[in-house]
C-alpha positions as CSV (number, residue, x, y, z in Angstrom):
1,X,-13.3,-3.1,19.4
2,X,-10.6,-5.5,18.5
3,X,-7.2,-4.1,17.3
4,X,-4.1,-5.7,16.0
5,X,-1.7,-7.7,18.1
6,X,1.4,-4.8,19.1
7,X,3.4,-8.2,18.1
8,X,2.0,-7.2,14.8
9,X,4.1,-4.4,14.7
10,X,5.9,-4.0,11.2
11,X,9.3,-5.8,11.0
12,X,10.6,-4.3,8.1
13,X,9.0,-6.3,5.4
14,X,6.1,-4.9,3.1
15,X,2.6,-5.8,4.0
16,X,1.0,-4.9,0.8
17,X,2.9,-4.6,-2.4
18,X,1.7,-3.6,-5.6
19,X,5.0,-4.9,-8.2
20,X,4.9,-3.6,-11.9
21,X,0.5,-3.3,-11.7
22,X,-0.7,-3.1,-15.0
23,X,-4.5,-2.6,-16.1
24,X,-5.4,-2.3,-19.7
25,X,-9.5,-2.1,-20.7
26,X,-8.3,-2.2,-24.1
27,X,-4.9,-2.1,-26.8
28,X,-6.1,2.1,-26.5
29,X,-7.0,2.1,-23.0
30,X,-4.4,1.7,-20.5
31,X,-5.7,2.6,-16.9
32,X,-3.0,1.4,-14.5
33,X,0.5,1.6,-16.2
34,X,3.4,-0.1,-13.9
35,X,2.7,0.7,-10.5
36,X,4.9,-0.5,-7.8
37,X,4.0,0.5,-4.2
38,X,4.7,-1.3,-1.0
39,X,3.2,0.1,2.6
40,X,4.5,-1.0,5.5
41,X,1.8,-2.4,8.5
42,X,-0.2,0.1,10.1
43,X,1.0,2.7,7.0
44,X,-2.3,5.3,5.6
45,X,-0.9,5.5,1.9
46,X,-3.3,8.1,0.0
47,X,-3.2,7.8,-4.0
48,X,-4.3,11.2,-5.4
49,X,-4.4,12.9,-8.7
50,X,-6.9,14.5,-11.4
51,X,-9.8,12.1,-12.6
52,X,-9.1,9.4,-15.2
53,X,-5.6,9.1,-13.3
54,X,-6.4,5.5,-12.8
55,X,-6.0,5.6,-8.3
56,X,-10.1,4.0,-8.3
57,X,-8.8,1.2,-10.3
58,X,-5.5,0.5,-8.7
59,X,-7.6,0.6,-5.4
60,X,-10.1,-1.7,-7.3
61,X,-7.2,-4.1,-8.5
62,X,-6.4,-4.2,-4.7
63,X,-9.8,-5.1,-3.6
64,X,-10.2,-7.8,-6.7
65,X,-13.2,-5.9,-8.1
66,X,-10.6,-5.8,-11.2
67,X,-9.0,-8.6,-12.3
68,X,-5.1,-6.8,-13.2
69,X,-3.7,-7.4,-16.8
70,X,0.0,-7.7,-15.4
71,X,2.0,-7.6,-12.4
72,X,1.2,-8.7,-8.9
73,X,-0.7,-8.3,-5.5
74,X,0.9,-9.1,-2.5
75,X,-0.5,-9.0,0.9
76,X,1.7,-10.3,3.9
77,X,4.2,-12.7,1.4
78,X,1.2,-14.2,-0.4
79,X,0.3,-12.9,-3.7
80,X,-3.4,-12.3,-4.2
81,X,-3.9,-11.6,-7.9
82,X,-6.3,-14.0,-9.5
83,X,-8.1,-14.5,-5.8
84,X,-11.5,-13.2,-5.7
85,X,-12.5,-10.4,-3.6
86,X,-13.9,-12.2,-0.1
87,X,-10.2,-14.8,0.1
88,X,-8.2,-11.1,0.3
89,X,-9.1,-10.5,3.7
90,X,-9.7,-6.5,2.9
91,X,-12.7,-4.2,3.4
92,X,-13.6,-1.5,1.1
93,X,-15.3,1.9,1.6
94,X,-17.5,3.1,-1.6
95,X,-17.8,6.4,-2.9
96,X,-21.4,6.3,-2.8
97,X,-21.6,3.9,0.7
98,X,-23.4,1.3,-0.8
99,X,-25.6,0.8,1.6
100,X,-28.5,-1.8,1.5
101,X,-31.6,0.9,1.5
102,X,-34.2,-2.0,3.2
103,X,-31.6,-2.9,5.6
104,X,-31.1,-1.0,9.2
105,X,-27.5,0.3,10.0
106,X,-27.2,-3.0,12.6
107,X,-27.7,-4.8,9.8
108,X,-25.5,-3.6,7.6
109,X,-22.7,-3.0,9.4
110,X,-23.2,-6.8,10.0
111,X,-23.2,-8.1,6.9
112,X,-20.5,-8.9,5.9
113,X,-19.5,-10.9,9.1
114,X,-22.5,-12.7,8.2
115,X,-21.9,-14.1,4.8
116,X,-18.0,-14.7,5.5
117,X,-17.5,-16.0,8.8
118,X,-19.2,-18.7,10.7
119,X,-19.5,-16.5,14.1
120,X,-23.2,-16.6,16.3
121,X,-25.6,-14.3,16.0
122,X,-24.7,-12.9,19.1
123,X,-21.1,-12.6,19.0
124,X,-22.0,-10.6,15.6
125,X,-24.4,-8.2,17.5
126,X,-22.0,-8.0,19.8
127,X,-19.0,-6.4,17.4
128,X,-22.0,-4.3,15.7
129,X,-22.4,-3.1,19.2
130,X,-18.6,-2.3,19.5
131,X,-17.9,-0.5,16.5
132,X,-20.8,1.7,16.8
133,X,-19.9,2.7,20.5
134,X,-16.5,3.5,18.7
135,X,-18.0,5.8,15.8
136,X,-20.7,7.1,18.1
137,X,-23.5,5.8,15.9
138,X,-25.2,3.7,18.7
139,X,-28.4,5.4,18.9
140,X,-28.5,4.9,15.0
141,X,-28.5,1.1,14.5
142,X,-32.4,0.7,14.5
143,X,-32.6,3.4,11.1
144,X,-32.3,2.8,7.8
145,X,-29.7,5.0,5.5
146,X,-33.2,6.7,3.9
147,X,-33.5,8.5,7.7
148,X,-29.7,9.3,7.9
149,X,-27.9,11.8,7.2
150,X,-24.5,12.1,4.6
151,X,-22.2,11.9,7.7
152,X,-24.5,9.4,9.5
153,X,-24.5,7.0,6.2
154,X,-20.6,7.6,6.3
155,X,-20.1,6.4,9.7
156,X,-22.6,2.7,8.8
157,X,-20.0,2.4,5.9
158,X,-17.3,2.5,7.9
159,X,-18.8,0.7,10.9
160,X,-19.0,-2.2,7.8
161,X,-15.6,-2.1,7.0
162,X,-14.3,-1.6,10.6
163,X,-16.1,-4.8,11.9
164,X,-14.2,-7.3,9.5
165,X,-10.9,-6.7,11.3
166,X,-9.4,-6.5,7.2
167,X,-5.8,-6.9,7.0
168,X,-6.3,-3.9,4.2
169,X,-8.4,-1.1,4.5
170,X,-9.6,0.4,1.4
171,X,-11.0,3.8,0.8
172,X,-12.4,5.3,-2.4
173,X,-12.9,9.2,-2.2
174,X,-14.9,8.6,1.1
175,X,-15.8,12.1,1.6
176,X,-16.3,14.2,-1.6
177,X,-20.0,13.5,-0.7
178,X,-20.2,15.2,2.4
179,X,-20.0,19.1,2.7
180,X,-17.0,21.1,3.9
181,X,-17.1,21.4,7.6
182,X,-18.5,17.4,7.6
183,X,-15.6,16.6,5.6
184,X,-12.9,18.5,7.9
185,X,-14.4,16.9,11.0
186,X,-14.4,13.0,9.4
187,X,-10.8,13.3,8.1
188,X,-9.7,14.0,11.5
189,X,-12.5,10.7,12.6
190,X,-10.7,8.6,10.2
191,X,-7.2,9.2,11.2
192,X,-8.5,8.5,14.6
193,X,-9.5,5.5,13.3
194,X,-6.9,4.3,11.5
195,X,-4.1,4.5,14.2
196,X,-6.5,3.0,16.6
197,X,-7.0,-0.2,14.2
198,X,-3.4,-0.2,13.3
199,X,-4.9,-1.3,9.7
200,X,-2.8,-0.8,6.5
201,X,-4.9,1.7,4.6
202,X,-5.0,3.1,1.2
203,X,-7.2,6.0,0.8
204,X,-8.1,7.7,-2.9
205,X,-9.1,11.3,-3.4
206,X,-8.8,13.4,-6.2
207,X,-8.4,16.4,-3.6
208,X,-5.2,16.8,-2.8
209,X,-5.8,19.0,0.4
210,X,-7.2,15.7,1.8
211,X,-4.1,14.1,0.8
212,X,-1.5,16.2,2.1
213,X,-4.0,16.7,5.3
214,X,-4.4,12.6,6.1
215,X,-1.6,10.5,5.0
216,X,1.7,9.0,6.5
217,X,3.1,9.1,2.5
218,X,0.8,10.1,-0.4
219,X,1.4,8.3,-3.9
220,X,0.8,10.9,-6.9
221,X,-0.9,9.4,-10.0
222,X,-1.0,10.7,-13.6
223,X,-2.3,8.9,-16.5
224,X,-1.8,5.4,-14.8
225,X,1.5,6.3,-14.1
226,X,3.2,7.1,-10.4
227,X,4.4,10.6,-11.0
228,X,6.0,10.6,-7.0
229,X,5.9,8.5,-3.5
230,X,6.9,10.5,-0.3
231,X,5.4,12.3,3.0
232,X,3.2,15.3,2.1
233,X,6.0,17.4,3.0
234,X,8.7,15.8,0.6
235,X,5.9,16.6,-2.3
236,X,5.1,20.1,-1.1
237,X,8.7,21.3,-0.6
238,X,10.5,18.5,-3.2
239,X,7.9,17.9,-6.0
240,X,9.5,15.5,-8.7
241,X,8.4,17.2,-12.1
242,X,6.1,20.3,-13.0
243,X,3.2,18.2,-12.6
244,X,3.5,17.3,-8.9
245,X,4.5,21.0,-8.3
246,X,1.4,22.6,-9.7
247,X,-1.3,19.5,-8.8
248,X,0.2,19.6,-5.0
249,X,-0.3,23.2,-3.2
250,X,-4.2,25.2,-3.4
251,X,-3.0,28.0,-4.6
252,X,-0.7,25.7,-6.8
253,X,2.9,26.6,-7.4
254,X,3.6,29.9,-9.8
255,X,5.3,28.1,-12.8
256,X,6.7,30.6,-15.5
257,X,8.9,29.3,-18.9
258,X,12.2,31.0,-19.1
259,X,15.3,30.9,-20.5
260,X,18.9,31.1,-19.4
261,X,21.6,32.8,-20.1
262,X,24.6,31.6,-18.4
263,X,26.9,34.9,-20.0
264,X,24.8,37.3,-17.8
265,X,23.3,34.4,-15.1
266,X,19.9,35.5,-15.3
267,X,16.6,34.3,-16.3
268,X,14.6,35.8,-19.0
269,X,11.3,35.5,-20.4
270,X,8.3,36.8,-18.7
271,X,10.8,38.0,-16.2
272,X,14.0,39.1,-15.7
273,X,15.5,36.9,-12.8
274,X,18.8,37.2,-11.2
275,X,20.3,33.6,-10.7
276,X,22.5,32.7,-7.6
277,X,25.4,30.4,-8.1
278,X,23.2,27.1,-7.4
279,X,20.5,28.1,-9.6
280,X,23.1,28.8,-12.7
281,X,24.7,25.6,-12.1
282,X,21.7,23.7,-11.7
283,X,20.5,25.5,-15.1
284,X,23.6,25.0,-16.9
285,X,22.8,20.7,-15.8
286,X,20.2,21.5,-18.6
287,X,22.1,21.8,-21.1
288,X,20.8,24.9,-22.4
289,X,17.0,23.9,-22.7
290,X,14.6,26.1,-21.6
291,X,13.5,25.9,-18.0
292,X,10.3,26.7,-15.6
293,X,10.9,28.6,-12.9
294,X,8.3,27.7,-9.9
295,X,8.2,29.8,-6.8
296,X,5.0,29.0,-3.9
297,X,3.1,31.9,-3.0
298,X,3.6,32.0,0.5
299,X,7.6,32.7,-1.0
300,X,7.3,36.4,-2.4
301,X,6.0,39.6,-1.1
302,X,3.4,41.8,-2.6
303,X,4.5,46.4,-2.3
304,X,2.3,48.9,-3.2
305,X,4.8,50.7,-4.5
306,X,5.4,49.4,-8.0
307,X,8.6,51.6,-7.6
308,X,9.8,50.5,-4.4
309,X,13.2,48.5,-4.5
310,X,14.5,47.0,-0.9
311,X,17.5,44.7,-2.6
312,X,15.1,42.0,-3.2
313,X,15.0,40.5,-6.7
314,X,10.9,41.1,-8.4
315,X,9.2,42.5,-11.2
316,X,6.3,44.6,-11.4
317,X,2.5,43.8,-12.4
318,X,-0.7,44.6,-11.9
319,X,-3.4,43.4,-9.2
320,X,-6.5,41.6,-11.0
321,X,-7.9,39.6,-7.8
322,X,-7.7,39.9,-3.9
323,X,-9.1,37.1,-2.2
324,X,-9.2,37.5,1.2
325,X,-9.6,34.1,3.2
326,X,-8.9,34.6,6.9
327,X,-5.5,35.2,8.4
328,X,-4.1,35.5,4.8
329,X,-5.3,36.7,1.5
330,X,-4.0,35.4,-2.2
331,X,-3.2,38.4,-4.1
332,X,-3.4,37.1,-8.1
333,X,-0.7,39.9,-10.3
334,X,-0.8,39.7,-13.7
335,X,2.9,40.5,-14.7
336,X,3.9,43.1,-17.4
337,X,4.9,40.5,-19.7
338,X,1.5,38.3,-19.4
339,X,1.5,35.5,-17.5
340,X,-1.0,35.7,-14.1
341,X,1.0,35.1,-10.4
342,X,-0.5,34.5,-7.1
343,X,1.3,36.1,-3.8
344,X,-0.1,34.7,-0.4
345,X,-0.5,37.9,2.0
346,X,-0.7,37.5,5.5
347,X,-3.6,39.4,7.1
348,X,-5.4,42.4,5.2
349,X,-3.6,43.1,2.1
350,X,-1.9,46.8,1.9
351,X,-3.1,46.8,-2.3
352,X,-6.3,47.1,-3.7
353,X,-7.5,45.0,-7.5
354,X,-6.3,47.3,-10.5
355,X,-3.1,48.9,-8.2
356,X,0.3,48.6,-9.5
357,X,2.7,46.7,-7.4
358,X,5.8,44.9,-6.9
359,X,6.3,41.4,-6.3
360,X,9.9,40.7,-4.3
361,X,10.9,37.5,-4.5
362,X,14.0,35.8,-2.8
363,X,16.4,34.0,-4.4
364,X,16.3,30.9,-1.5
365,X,12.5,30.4,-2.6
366,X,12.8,29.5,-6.2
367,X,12.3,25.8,-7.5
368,X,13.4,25.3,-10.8
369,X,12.4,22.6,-13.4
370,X,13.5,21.3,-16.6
371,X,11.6,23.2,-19.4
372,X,11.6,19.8,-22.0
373,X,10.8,16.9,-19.6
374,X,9.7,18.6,-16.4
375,X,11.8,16.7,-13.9
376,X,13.3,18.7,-11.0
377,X,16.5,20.4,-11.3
378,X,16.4,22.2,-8.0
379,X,15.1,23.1,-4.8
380,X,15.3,25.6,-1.9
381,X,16.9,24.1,1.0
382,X,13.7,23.1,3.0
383,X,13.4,24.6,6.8
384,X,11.0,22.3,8.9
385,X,9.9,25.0,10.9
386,X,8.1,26.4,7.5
387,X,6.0,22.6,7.4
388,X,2.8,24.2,9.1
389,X,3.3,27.5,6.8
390,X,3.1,24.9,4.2
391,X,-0.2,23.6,5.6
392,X,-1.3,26.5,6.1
393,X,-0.8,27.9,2.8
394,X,-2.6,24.7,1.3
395,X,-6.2,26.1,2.6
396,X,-9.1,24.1,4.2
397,X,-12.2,23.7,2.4
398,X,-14.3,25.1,5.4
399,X,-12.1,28.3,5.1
């Protein structure tokens, strides 16, 4: 397998950069809306968001299978945009593998190498050899993708990609064609991967488990526009807007619209909140709009005791759903006033569907978020120890 130089280490510059990217199919359809990103060498970037959000086409834009509308493509300090798809010196992973059906696995993990490059026979038989000793698909190479299986198929795509040595790797919802535990297993295979190539990367999903599970910074995307850029982490605990908070997190975040009111400093609405000194001030920033209170469900606690008062601020509701999944269950409460909250348990919940309960919830795990525009207005002082809670709390699909 050949890797990258260490000398090729990143010095600080950008080694792709997407400046002000702009797609439009039509005056009524714009798909890519302004998009600056820039990853460092070696970086796995992962654009997710809902469908339509425009992350294929970006990733297309990148590869050249879309010609951009505005803006630029830079790779190294050489712009790209305009070049067509084999002078970009990247390699691009399909949804659906695209795989030559009359061709064996040797062959097509070889062909790019032979319609680009001007290498022997041999010395191309000899990196087929390579990369499938690396992905463990050897024994394989003689099959065609008929007589293989999803993960097998995966692996030849890959192997394809590998074997170019791309200065960009791209990867287009790789795995939402594989079941569950195959999808666990090759996330972990391509993160192995990636840091062994030392290849800048940009991987699209719509599933934002996957996201938060596989990259160095993930790149949220909605309607063609970049709604946040930061670790998984930073999105989890420090979402921008409402959007990031409830599209990042499975369960998402519990959002509920209140109002303030700074004579008694408490939230009303569907609840009655207490607010502490930071969350009135960062209300009263506001400027008396409404506001969305957001709280995680690993943050409250679920009694039995619909009574039961130990100091922590809550309200009372009613259990509609337990759904047990492991070493925790999600406890869904529809409150008093209406709306539907969901309470991560850990264990075997103490509460049964249709019990009355009480959901406690502390004062240090409440996010809060402009109720007009939806940006941020605060956020719980984050504890790092909490980051595989976090993980945790985000489920696996194989759970």
């Amino acid at each position: 397998m050949t890797t990258r130089n260490p000398d090729d280490s990143d010095d600080g510059t950008a080694h792709l950069e997407l400046r002000n990217l702009r797609k439009e199919y039509s005056e009524r359809v714009t798909a890519v809306d302004g998009v600056s990103l820039s990853l460092s060498r070696g970086e796995l970037l992962v654009l997710v968001g809902p469908s339509g959000c425009g992350k294929s086409t970006t990733l297309r834009c990148i590869a050249g299978l879309e010609d951009a509308s505005a803006g630029d493509i830079r790779i190294g300090d050489e712009s790209v945009r305009g070049r067509p798809p084999e002078a970009r010196d990247v390699a691009m992973v399909f949804q659906n593998y695209a795989l030559y059906p009359h061709k064996t696995a040797r062959e097509n993990i070889g062909f790019g190498l032979r319609m680009t490059t001007d290498l022997s026979g041999q010395a191309i038989r000899d990196h087929v050899e390579d990369v499938a000793g690396t992905l463990g698909i050897t024994d394989l190479l003689g099959k065609k993708p008929a007589s293989l299986s999803g993960g097998q198929q995966q692996r030849v795509a890959l192997g394809r990609a590998i074997v170019r040595d791309p200065d960009v790797f791209l990867l287009d919802e790789p795995l939402s064609n594989l079941d569950a535990t195959l999808r666990s297993r090759m996330r972990t295979e391509i993160q192995r991967l990636q840091r062994e190539l030392e290849v800048t990367t940009v991987y699209v999903t719509h599933d934002q488990t996957e996201a938060m599970t596989i990259g160095d910074r993930i790149a949220v995307l909605r309607g063609g526009r970049l709604q946040q850029v930061a670790t998984p982490m930073t999105c989890y605990h420090e979402p921008a807007n409402r959007f990031v908070a409830s599209f990042i997190g499975e369960p998402s975040m519990n959002l509920l619209d209140c109002t303030f009111d700074p004579g008694s400093s408490t939230f009303g609405g569907p609840i009655e909140y207490p607010a502490t000194d930071r969350l009135a001030t960062a209300a009263a920033d506001a400027g008396g709009r409404r506001v969305t209170l957001g709280f995680r469900p690993e943050a409250p606690t679920v009694a039995a005791d619909a009574d039961a008062d130990d100091g922590t601020p809550g309200f009372s509701g009613r259990v509609d759903v337990v759904e047990p999944v492991g070493e925790r269950s999600f406890v869904y409460v529809t409150l008093s006033a209406g709306p539907q909250v969901t309470v991560a348990t850990p264990g075997e919940t103490p509460v049964g569907e249709g019990a009355r309960v009480r959901v406690g919830l502390p004062q240090d795990g409440v996010h809060l978020f402009d109720g007009e525009s939806g940006e941020a207005l605060h956020h719980p002082d984050r504890d790092d120890s909490n980051d595989l809670a976090a993980v945790r709390a985000l489920g696996t699909p194989d759970e």
